[in-house]
N, C-alpha and C positions, 0 to 999 in steps of 0.2 A: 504494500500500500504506500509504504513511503519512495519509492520509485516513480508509481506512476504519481503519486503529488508535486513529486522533486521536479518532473515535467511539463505538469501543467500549463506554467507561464510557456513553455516552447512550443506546448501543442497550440496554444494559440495564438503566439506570433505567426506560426505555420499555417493556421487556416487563415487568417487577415492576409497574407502574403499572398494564398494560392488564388483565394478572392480575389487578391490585385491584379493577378496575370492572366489568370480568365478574363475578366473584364478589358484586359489589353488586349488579350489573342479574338475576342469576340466585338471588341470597336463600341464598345458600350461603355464609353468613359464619361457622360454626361450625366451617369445617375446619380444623385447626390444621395441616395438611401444607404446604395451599394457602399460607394466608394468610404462611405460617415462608417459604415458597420465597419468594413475590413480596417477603418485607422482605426476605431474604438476597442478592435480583437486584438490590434497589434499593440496600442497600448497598454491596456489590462494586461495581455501578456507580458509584457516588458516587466512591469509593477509587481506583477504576480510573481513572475520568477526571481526578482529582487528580495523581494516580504520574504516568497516560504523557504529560502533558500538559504535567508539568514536567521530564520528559526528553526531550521533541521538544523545547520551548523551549532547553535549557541544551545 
């Protein structure tokens, strides 16, 4: 269980990212729903993986 926590924040940099490049390979860069979700995954991920990462450590 503590693995897949430790990954969390990556799993979802990884999805806000794959959203990004679909969106580029498909020419669909005009949606402001899309592109607002894949920054707000890839942020939370960032943060997430920062938080739980230095609470598994400490």
């Amino acid at each position: 269980m503590k693995g897949l926590l430790k990954n969390l924040g990556l799993v979802l940099i990884l999805a806000g990212v794959i959203i990004l490049i679909a969106c580029s390979f498909t020419g669909n860069v005009n949606n402001n729903a899309i592109l607002g979700t894949s920054a707000i995954l890839v942020v939370v991920g960032l943060i997430s993986y920062i938080v739980i990462n230095k609470r598994i450590a400490d």
